[in-house]
C-alpha positions in Angstrom: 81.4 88.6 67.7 83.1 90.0 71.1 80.8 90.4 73.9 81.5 93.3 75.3 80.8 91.9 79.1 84.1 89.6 78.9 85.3 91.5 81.7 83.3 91.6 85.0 83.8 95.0 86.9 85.3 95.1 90.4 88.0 97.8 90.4 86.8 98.7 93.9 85.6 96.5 96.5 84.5 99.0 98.9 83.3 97.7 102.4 80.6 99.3 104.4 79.9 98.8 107.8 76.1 97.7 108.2 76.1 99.1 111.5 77.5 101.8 113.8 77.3 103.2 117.1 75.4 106.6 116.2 72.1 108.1 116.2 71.7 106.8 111.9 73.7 103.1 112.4 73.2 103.0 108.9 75.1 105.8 108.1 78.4 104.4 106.1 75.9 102.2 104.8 73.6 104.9 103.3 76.4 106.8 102.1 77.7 103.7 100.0 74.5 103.2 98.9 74.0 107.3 97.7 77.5 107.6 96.4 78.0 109.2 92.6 80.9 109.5 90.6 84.1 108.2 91.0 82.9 107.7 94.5 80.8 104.9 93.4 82.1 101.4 93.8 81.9 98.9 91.6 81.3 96.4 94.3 79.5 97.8 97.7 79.4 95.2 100.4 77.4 96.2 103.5 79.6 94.6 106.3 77.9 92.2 108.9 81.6 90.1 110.3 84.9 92.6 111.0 83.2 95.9 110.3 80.3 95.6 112.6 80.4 95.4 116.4 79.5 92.0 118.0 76.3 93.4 120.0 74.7 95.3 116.1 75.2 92.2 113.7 71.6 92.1 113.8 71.0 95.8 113.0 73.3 95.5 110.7 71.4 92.3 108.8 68.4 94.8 109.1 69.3 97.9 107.8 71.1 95.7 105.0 67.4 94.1 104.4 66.3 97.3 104.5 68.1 100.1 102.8 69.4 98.1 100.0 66.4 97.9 97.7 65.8 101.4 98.4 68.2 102.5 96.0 69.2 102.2 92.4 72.7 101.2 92.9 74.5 100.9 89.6 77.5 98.3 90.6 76.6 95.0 92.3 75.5 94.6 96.2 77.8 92.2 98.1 77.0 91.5 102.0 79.6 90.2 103.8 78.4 87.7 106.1 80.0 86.2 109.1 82.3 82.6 109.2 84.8 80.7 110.4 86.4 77.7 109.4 87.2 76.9 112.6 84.3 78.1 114.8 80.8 76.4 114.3 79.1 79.5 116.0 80.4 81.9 113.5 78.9 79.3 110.5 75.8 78.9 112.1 75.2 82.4 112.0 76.6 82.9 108.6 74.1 80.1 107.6 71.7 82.5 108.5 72.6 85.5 107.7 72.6 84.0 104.0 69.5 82.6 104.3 67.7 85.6 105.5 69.6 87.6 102.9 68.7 85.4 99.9 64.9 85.4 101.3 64.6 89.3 101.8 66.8 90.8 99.2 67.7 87.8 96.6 66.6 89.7 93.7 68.8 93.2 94.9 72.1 91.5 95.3 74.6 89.6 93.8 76.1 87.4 95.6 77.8 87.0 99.4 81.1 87.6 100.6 82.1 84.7 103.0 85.3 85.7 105.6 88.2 83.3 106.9 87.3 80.0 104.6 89.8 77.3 105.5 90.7 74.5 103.0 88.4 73.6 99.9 86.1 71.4 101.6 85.0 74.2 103.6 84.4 76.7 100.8 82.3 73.8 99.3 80.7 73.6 103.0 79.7 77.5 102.0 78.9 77.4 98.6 76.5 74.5 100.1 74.7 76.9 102.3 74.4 79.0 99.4 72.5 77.0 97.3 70.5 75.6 99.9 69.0 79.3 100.5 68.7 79.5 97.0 66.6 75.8 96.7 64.6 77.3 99.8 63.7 81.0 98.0 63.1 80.1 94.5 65.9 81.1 93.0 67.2 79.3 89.9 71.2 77.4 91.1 74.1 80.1 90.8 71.7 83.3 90.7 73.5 84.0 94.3 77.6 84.4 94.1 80.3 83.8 96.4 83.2 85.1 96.8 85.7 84.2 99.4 88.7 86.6 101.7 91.5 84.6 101.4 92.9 85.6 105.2 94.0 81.9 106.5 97.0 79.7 106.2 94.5 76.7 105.0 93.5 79.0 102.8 96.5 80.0 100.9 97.7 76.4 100.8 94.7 75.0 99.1 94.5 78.3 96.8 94.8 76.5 93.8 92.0 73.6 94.4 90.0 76.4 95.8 90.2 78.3 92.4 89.7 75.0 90.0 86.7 74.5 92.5 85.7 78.1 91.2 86.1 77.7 87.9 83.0 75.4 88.1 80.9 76.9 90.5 79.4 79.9 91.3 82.5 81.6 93.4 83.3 84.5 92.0 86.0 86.3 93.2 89.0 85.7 95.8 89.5 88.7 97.8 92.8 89.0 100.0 93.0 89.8 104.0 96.6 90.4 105.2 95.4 91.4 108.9 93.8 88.2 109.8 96.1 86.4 107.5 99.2 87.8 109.2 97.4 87.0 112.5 97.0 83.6 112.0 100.6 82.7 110.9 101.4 84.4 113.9 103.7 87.6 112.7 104.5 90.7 114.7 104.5 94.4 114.0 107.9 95.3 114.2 106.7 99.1 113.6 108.2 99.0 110.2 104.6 98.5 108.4 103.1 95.1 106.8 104.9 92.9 104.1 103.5 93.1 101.0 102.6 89.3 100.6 104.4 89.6 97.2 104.4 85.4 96.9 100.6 85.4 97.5 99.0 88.0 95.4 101.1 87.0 93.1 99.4 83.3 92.8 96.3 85.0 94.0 96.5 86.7 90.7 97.2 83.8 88.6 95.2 81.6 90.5 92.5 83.6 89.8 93.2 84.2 86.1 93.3 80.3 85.9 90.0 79.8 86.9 88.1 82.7 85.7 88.0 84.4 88.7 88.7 87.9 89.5 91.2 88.7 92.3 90.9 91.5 94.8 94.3 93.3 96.9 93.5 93.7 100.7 92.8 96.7 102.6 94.9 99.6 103.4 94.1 100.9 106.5 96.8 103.8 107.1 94.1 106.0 106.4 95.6 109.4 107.4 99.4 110.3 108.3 100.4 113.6 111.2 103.0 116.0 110.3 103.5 119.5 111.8 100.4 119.5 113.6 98.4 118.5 110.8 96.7 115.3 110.1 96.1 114.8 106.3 94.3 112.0 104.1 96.9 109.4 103.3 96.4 109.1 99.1 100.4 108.8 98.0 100.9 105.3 100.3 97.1 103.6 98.9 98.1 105.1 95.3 101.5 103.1 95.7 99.7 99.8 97.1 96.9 99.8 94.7 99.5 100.4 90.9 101.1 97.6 92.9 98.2 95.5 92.7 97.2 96.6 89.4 100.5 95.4 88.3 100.3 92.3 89.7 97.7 91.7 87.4 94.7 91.7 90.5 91.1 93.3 88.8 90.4 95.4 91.9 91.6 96.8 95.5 89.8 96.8 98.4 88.5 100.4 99.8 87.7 101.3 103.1 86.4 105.0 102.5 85.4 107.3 99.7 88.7 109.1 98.5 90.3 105.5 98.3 87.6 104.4 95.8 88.1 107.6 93.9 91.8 106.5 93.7 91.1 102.7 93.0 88.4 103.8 90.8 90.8 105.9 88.6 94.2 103.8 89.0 92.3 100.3 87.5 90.6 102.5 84.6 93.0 103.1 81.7 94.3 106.3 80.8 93.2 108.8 78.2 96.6 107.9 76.8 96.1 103.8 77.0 93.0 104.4 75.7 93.9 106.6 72.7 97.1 104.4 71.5 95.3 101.1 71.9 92.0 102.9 69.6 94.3 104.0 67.1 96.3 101.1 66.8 92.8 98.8 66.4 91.5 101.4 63.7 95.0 101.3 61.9 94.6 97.2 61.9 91.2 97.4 61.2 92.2 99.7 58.0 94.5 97.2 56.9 92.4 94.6 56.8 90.6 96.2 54.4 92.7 96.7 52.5 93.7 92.9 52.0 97.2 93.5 54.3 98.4 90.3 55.7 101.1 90.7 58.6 100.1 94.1 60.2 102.9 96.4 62.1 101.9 98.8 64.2 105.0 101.3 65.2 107.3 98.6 65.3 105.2 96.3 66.7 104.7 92.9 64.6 100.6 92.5 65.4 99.3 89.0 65.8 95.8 87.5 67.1 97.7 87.7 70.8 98.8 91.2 70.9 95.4 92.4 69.3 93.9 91.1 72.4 95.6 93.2 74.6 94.7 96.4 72.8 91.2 94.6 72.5 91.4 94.3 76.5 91.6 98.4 76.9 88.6 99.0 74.9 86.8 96.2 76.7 87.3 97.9 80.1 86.1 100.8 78.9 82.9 99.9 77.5 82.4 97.7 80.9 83.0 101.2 83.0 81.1 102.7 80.8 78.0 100.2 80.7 77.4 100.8 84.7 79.2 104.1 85.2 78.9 106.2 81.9 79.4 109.3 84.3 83.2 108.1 84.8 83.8 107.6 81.6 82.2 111.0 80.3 84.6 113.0 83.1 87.6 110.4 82.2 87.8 110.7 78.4 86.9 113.6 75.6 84.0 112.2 74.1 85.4 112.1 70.8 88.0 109.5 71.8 85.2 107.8 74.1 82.7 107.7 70.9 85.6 106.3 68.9 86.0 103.3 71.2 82.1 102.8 71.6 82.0 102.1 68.1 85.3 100.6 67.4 84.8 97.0 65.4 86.9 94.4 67.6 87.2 91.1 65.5 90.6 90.3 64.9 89.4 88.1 61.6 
């Protein structure tokens, strides 16, 4: 039998900041939380550390606390709390932010994103504050996740241990940040744009994979372009960073406002066309079997248990989007293909 949750959701990881300089400081918070569609995240994660100014972390914290269980949000809540592998301050208050998060709100989110981890013992320093709150609150070990922004050079060299660690634990996801990343190996902008880390999201993608993790692209935050007097949303440079990441192999790509989750929504959902070649060929197979066939081609393709997985994978993705966002999959996909893959059988025996 296939469970149809294999895959865990997180095409977009959209950050909100928790709290802004203007009469509602909950505003890009609110709006997260309210958004429809292919606006909708799959991951919202009200900002307390970069996103927030240093004198409204606490407003932020509150209006987390606050606004979260007012709404029904379909995809999963992930705060991201303040840290510092290097900085005791910025712990201590993480240690409290997660503790007053998991005491308020434990039941209304997931899990907590924790910012510039250094080596693996300090991830395991965080997973421990975790699961202290957790012990403190009454909530069963693992209920709250972790995911981790991989944005330091201790980081990146112990990405491999960090991920076995994951494989085991209750991390979640590993989520790149090229700005603080870029920072702390000391580069300069040479006014040519960022590298794209090919090297690193490449093993953050494998790394990942390894350990049953999902892996997240970093922000793009070259949000609109000027030409001729007119200033215009930036969609063909995210487009070209996020079918980057996708082909890298990485689950999800970090959004900073609502057009790029439309895109990041849309690029990391297959296409009508995937979606229809990969139904037919499992239908054709599944004829086959019935038939008593034994080696099975599919247009030239030779199908075995492996390459039935990957049409398996498509249909799998779909029924996840469609699971927590049936209203993206309705406007995606005719329904008559959409029905098909609802009820497609996906045993390869």
């Amino acid at each position: 039998m296939i469970d149809d949750t294999d895959i865990r959701l997180c095409r977009t990881f959209q950050t909100a900041p928790a709290a802004v300089p203007k009469d509602d400081t909950a505003k890009y918070l609110r709006s997260g939380l309210e958004a429809e569609g292919f606006q909708a995240p799959d991951w919202l994660v009200p900002d307390m550390e970069d996103g927030t100014a240093p004198d409204m972390k606490a407003e932020g914290l509150e209006n987390t606390i606050e606004l979260v269980p007012e709404y029904d949000f379909p995809g999963e809540i992930w705060p991201r709390v303040e840290w510092s592998y290097e900085d005791e301050s910025f712990r201590d208050r993480g240690r409290e932010q997660i503790d007053q998060l998991v005491a308020e709100i434990g039941d209304e989110i997931d899990g907590v994103v924790v910012p510039k981890v250094g080596r693996l013992a300090d991830v395991e320093r965080a997973a421990e504050v975790v699961a202290e709150a957790e012990a403190e609150h009454g909530y069963p070990d693992g209920s709250i996740g972790m995911s981790i922004i991989v944005e330091t050079g201790r980081a990146r060299s112990d990405l491999r241990e960090i991920a076995t660690f994951g494989g085991d634990s209750r991390l979640t996801a590993l989520v790149f940040g090229p700005v603080d990343y870029a920072a702390e190996l000391g580069a300069r902008d040479l006014g040519d744009g960022r590298p794209r880390w090919d090297g690193l999201l490449e093993a953050l993608s494998n790394e990942a994979s390894a350990g049953g993790l999902l892996s997240i692209g970093g922000p793009f935050d070259d949000l609109f372009k000027e030409r001729a007097g007119l200033t215009y949303y930036n969609a063909d440079d995210y487009a070209d960073q996020v079918e980057y990441e996708a082909h890298l192999g990485l689950d999800g790509s970090w959004s900073l406002y609502p057009k790029q989750t439309i895109q990041a929504n849309t690029i990391h959902m297959p296409t009508s066309q995937e979606l229809e070649r990969d139904v037919s060929k499992i239908e054709r197979f599944n004829a086959a079997k019935r038939e008593g066939t034994g080696a099975v081609t599919l247009d030239g393709q030779m199908v075995d248990e492996a390459t039935f997985k990957v049409f398996r994978n498509t249909i799998l993705q779909v029924r996840s989007i469609h699971e927590t966002r049936p209203e993206q999959t309705q406007a995606h996909y005719d329904q008559s293909l959409l029905e098909r893959a609802l009820e497609l059988e996906l045993s390869y025996q």
